[in-house]
C-alpha positions as CSV (number, residue, x, y, z in Angstrom):
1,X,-168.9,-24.3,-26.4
2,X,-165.9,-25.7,-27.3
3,X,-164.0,-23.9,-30.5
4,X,-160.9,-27.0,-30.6
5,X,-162.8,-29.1,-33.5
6,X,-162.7,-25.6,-35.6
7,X,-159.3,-25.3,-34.9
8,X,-157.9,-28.3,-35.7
9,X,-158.3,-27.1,-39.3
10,X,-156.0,-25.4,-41.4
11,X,-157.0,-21.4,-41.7
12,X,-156.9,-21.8,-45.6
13,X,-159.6,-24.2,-45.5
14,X,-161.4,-22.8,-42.1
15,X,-161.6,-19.5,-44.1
16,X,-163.9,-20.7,-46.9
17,X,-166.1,-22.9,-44.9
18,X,-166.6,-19.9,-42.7
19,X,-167.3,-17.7,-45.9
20,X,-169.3,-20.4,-47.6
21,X,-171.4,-20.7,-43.5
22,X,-171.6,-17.4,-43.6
23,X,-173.0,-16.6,-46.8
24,X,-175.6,-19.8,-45.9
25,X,-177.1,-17.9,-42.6
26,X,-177.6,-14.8,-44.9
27,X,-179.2,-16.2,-47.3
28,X,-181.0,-18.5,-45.2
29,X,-182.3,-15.2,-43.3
30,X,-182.8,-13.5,-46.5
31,X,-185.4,-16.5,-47.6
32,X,-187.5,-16.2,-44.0
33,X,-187.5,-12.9,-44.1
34,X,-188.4,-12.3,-47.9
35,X,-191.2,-15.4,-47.2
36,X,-192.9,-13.2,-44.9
37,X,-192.8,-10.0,-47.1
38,X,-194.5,-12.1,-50.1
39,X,-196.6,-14.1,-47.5
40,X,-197.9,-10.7,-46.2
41,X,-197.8,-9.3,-49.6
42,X,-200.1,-11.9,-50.9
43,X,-202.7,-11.5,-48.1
44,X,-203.1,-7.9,-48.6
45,X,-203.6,-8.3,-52.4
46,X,-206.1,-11.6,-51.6
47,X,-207.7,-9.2,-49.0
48,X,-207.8,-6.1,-51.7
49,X,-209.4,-8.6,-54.1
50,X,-211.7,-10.4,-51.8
51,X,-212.8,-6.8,-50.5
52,X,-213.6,-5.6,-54.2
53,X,-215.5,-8.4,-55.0
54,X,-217.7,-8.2,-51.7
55,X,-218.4,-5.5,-52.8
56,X,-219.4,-6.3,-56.2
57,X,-221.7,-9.1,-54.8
58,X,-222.9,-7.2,-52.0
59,X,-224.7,-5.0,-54.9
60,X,-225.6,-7.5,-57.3
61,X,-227.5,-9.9,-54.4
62,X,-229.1,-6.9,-52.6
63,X,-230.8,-5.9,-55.9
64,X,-231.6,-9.6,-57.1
65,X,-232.8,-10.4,-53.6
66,X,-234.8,-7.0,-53.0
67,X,-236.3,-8.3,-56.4
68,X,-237.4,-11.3,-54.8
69,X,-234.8,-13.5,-57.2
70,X,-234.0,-16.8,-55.1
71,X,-233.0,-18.5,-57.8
72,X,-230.5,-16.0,-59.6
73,X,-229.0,-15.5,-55.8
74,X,-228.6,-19.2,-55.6
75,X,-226.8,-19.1,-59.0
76,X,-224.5,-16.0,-58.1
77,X,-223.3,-17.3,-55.1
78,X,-221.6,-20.8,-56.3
79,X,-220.6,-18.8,-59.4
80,X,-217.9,-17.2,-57.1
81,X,-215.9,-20.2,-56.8
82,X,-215.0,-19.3,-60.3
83,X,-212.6,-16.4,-58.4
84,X,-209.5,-17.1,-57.5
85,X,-208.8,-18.6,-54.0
86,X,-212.6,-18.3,-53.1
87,X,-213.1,-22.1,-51.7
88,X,-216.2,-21.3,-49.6
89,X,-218.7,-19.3,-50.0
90,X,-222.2,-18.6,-47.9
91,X,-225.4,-16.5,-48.0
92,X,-226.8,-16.9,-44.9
93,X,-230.7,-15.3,-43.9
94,X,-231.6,-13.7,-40.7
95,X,-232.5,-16.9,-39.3
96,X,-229.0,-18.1,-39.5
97,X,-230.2,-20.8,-42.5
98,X,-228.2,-21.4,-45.5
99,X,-229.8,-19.4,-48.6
100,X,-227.3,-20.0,-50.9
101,X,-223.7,-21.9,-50.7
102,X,-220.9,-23.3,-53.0
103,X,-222.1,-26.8,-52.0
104,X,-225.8,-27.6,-52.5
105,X,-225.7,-30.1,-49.8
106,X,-225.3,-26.9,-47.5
107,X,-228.8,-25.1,-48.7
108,X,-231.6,-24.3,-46.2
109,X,-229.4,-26.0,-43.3
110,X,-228.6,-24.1,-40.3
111,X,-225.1,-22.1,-40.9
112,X,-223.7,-23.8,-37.6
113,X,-224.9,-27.3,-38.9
114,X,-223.1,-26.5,-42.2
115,X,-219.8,-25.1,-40.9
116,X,-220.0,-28.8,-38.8
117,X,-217.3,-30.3,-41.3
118,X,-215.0,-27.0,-41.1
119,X,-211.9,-26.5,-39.0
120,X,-212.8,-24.7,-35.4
121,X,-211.1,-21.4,-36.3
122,X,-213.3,-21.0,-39.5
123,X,-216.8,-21.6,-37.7
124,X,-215.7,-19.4,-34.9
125,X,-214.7,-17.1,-37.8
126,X,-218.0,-17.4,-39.8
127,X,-220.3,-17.4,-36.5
128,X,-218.6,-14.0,-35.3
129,X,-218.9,-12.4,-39.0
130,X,-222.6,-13.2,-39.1
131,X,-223.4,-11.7,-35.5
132,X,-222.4,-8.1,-36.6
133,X,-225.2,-6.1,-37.2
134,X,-222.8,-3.3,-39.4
135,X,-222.8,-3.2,-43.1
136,X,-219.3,-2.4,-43.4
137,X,-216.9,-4.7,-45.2
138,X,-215.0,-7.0,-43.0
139,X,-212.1,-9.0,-43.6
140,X,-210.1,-11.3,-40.8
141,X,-207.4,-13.8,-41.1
142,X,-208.7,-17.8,-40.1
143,X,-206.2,-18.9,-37.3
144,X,-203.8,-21.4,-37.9
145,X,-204.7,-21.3,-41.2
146,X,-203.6,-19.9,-44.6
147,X,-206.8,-18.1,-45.4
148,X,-209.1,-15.0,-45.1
149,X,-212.6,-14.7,-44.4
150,X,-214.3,-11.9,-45.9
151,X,-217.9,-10.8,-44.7
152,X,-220.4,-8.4,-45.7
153,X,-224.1,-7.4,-44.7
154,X,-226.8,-7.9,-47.7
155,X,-229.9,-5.7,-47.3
156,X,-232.2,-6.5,-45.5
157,X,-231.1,-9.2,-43.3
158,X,-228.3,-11.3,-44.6
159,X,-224.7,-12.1,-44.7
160,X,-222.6,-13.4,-47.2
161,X,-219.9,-14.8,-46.0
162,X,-216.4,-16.2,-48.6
163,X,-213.7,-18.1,-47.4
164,X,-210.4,-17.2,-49.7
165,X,-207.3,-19.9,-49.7
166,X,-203.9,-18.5,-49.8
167,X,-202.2,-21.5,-50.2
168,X,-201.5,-20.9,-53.9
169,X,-200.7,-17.3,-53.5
170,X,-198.0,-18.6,-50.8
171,X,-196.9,-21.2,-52.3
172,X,-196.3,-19.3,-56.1
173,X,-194.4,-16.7,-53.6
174,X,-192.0,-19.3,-51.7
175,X,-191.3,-20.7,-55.6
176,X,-189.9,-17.4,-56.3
177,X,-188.6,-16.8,-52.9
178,X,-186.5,-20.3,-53.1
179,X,-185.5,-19.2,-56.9
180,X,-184.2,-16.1,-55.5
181,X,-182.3,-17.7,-52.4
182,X,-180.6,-20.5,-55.2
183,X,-179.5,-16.9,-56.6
184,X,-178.4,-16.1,-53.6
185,X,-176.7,-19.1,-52.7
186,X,-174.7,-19.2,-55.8
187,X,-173.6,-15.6,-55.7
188,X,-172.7,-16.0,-52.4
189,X,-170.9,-19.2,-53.0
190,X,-168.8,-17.9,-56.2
191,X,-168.1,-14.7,-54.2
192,X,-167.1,-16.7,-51.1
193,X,-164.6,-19.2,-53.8
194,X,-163.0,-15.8,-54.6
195,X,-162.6,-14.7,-51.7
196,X,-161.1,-18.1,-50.7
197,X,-158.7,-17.5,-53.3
198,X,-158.0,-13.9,-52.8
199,X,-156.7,-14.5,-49.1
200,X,-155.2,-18.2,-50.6
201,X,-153.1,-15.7,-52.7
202,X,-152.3,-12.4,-50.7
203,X,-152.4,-14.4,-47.2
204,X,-152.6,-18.3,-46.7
205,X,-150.1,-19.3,-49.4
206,X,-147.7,-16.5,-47.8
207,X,-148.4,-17.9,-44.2
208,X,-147.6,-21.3,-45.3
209,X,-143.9,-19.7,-46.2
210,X,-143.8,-18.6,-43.4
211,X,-144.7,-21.7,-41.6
212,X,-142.4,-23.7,-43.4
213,X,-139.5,-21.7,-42.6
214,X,-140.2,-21.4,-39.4
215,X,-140.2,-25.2,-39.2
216,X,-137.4,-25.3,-40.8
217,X,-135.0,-23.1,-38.6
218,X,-136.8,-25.3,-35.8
219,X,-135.0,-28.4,-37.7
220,X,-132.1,-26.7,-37.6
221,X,-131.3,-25.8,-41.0
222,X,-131.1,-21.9,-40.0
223,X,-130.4,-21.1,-43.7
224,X,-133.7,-21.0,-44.2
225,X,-135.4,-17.3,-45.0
226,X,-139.0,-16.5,-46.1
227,X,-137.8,-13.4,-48.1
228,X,-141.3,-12.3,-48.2
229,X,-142.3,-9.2,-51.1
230,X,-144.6,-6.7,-50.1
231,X,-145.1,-3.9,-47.1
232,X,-148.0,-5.3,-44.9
233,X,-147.8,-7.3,-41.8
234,X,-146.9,-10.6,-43.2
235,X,-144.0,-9.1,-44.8
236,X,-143.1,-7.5,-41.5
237,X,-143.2,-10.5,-40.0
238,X,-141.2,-12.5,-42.4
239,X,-138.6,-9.7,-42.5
240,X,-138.3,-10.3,-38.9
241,X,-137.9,-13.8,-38.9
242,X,-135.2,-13.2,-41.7
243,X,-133.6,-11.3,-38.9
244,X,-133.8,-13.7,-36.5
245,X,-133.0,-16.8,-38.6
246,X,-129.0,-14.8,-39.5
247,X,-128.4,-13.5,-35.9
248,X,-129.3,-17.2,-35.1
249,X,-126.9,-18.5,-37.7
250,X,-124.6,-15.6,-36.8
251,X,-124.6,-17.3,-33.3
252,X,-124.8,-21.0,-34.1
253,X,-121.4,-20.2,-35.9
254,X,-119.7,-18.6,-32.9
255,X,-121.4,-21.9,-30.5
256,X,-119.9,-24.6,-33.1
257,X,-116.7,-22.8,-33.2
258,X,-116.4,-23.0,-29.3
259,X,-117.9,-26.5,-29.3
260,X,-114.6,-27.3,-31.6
261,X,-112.7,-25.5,-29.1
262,X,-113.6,-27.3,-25.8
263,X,-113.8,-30.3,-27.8
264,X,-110.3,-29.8,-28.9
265,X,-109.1,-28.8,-25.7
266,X,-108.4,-30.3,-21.9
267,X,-111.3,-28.5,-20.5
268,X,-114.6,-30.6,-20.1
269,X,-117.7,-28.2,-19.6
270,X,-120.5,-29.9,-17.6
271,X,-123.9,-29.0,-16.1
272,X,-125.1,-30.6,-13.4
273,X,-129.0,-31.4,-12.0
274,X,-129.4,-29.7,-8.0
275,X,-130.1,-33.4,-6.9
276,X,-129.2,-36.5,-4.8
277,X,-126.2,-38.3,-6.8
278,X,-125.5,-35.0,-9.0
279,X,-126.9,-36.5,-12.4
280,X,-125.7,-34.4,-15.1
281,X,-127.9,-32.9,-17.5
282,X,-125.0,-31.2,-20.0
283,X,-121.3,-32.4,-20.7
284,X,-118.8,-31.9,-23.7
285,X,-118.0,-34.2,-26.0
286,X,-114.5,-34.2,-24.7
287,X,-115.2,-36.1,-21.6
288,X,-114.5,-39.0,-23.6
289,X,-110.4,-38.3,-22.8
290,X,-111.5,-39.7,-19.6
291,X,-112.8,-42.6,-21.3
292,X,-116.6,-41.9,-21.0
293,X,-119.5,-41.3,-24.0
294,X,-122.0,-38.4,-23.3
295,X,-125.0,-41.2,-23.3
296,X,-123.7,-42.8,-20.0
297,X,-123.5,-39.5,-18.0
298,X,-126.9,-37.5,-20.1
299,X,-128.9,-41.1,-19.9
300,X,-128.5,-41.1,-15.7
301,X,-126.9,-44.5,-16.4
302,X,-123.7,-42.4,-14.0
303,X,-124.3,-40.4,-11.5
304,X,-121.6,-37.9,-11.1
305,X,-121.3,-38.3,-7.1
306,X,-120.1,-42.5,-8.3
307,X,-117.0,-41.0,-10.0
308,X,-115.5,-39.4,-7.1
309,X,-113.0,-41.0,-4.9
310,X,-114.9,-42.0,-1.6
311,X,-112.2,-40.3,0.4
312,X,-112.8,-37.2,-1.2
313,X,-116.2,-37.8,-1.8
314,X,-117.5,-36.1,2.2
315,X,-115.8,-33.4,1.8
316,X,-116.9,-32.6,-1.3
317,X,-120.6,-33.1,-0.5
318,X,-120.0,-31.1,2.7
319,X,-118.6,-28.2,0.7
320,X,-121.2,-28.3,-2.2
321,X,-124.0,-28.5,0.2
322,X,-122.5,-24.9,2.1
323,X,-122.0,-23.1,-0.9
324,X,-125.7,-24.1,-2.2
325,X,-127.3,-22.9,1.5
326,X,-125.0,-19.3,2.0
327,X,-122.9,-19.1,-1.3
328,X,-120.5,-17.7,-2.5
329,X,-121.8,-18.9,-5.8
330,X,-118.3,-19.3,-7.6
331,X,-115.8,-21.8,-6.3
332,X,-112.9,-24.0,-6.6
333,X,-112.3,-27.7,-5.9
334,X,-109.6,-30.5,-5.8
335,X,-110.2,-34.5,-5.7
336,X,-109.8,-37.5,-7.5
337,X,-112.0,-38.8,-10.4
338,X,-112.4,-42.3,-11.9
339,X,-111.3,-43.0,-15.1
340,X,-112.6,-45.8,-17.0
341,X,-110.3,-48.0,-16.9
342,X,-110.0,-47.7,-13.2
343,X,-107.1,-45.5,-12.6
344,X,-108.0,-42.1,-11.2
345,X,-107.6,-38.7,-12.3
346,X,-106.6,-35.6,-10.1
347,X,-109.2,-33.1,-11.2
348,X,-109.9,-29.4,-10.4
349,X,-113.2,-28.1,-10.9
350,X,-114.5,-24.2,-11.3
351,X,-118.1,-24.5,-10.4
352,X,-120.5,-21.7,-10.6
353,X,-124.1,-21.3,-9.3
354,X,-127.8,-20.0,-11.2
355,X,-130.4,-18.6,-8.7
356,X,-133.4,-17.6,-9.2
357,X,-134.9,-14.4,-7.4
358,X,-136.2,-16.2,-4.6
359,X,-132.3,-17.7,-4.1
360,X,-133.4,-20.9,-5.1
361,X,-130.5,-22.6,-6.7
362,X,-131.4,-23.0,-10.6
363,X,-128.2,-24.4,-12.4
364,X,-125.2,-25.7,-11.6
365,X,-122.3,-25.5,-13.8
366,X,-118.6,-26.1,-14.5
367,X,-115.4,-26.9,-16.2
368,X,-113.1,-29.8,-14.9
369,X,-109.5,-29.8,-16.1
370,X,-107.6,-32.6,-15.4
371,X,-104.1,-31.8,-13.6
372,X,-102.9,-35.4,-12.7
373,X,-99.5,-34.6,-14.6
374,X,-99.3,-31.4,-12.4
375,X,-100.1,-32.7,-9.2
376,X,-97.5,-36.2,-9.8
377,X,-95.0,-32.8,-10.3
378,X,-96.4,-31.4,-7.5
379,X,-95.9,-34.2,-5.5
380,X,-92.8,-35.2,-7.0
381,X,-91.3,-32.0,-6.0
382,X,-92.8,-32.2,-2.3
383,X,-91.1,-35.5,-1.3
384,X,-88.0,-33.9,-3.5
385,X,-88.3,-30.8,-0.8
386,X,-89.2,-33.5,1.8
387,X,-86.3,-35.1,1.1
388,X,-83.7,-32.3,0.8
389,X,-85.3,-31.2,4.2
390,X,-84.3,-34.6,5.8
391,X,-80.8,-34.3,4.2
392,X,-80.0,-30.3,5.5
393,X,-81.0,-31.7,9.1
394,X,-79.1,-35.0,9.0
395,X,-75.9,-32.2,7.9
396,X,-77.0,-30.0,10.5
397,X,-77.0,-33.1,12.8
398,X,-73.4,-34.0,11.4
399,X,-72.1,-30.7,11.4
400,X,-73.0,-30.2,15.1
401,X,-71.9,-33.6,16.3
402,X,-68.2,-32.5,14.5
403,X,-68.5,-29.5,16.8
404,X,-68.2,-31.1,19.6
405,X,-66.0,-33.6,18.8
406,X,-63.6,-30.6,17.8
407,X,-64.7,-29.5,21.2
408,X,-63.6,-32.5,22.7
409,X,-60.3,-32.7,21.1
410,X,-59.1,-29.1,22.4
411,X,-60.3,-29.9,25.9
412,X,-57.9,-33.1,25.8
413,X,-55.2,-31.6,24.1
414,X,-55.6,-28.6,26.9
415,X,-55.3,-31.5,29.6
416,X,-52.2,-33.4,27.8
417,X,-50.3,-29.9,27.7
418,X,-51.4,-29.4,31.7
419,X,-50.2,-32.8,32.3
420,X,-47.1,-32.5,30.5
421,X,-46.5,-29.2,32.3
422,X,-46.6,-31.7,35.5
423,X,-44.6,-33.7,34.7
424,X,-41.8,-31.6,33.3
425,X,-42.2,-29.9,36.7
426,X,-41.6,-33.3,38.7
């Protein structure tokens, strides 16, 4: 059984129909059960009755028939369907013949030939009656049917026999029974309305606060409170929410002020996804220094891995891919990015990793700062040093080439001196 169509309704109006259900079922129960009190109620009075007034005739046709009065039996008998519920009545002889009867068609007929027209539950009932031989006083229900047979022995030989409809008696006890369940139903119904409105006031309407609020730090307006009155759970829970709605604000605050900072500043946060092409899934609104909106990185319109220079691109896919596989899980990059107007960017990028406890890589993110300005100085001052290096070895060069020139000079000024010692000599 499936409970989804009862939930799909709101709990203030779930409530009363539940209520209203309820109080239905009971009353409904009430009725069957109250129906079969009266219905057995009104048997055992039509049985009291029908037992006194065997009785009664048992006495008055024993004495008119031990008197030998056939006529004044034949008038006392359909005189009882003057009593109330009595709808067929028989006095039947030893011989099983009809003495007297409520219907005049029935006299001197066999009592099987007469019950011919009856229901089979009453000629069963009537046959069995007149085959005991006791004088006692006996009364049994008529199957399927909402009526008593009563039977009694009549000196010497005979047995009258009175069929008594409960239909009225039944009938006169479901009219009151339904009168009482209308009662019922009303009571039931105004007690269920106030009820409805009881938890309406002390619960549903305080719920709904609740609800709203809640929706509405959902929508992001995290001013929002319930402020609920009152010590029981709802309050609690409202209280709490209260709670949760300023540390949320407390903490919105502190995110937009450090959304203004990175968005005033060089440093571009980013998140990236753990797949093929690096699509980003988080980046700060400063990225547009570089010339790009959020939309065309968030949207998968750019893939990360399609800004990076291809030279540099290898080597950073080699070195991403071995700190995924074996860590560490913080690290440092260098490489060019594409701006986009075309020109690129020398960017360095502090990229740490998530992991679940299995290992699995769950989040990868980062801040890039661009340090093109710092690497042309950088590079500047290399070919500067390049340069000066080149200078100091031509000097050295120079310096060592006037050496031996100096060198040469006092070697041929020792040979002029040795020759002009020869010749002086000569």
């Amino acid at each position: 059984m499936s409970w989804q169509p009862l939930l799909a309704l709101p709990a203030r109006l779930l409530a009363p129909l539940l209520l209203l259900l309820l109080a239905l079922l009971l009353s409904g129960a009430h009725y069957l059960i109250e129906v079969h009190k009266l219905g057995a109620a009104a048997e055992t009075q039509a049985a009291q009755r029908l037992r006194d007034r065997l009785g009664v005739e048992q006495t008055r046709l024993e004495t008119q028939l031990g008197q030998g009065n056939l006529l004044e039996v034949r008038r006392l008998v359909p005189g009882l369907a003057l009593h109330e519920g009595v709808s067929h009545g028989w006095l039947v002889d030893g011989e099983g013949r009809v003495v007297a009867a409520l219907a005049r068609l029935e006299l001197g007929r066999p009592l099987a030939e007469a019950l011919a027209g009856q229901t089979p539950p009453l000629r069963q009932a009537a046959l069995d009656a007149v085959g005991e031989k006791h004088a006692a006083i006996q009364i049994v229900p008529i199957a399927g049917e909402p009526a008593l047979l009563g039977s009694v022995r009549i000196q010497p030989n005979h047995h009258l026999l009175l069929r008594v409809d409960l239909t009225h008696s039944l009938a006169t006890g479901r009219h009151e029974a339904r009168g009482e369940l209308w009662r019922e139903v009303a009571t039931f119904m105004l007690l269920s309305a106030l009820m409805a409105l009881l938890l309406h006031v002390l619960w549903f309407s305080r719920v709904g606060l609740l609800t709203a609020t809640v929706a509405e730090l959902g929508a992001g307006r995290l001013d929002a409170r319930a402020r609920l009155a009152g010590r029981d759970e709802l309050a609690e829970i409202g209280a709490a929410i209260d709670r949760m709605a300023e540390e949320m604000q407390r903490h919105h605050g502190q995110l937009q002020r450090l959304s203004t900072l990175i968005a005033h500043s060089p440093v571009v946060a980013i998140a990236w996804q753990n797949a093929p092409g690096w699509p980003v899934s988080f980046v700060s609104e400063n990225i547009r220094q570089w010339g790009y909106g959020r939309d065309e990185l968030l949207s998968g319109r750019l893939h990360y891995a399609t800004l990076i220079h291809p030279d540099d691109l290898p080597r950073i896919e080699a070195d991403v891919a071995a700190h995924l596989a074996a860590g560490p899980d913080v690290y440092r990059q260098k490489y060019r990015l594409r701006h986009a107007d075309g020109h690129w960017l020398w960017i360095v990028d502090r990229t740490w990793l998530t992991r679940d406890v299995g290992g699995a890589v769950t989040a990868i993110e980062g801040v890039l700062v661009d340090i093109s300005e710092q690497h042309r100085l950088e590079e500047a001052e290399r070919q500067q040093s390049e340069s000066l290096r080149q200078q100091n070895a031509e000097l050295e060069r120079f310096n060592r080439a006037m050496v031996g020139r100096e060198l040469d000079m006092v070697r041929l000024k020792e040979q002029l001196a040795a020759l002009s010692r020869r010749v002086e000599k000569s």
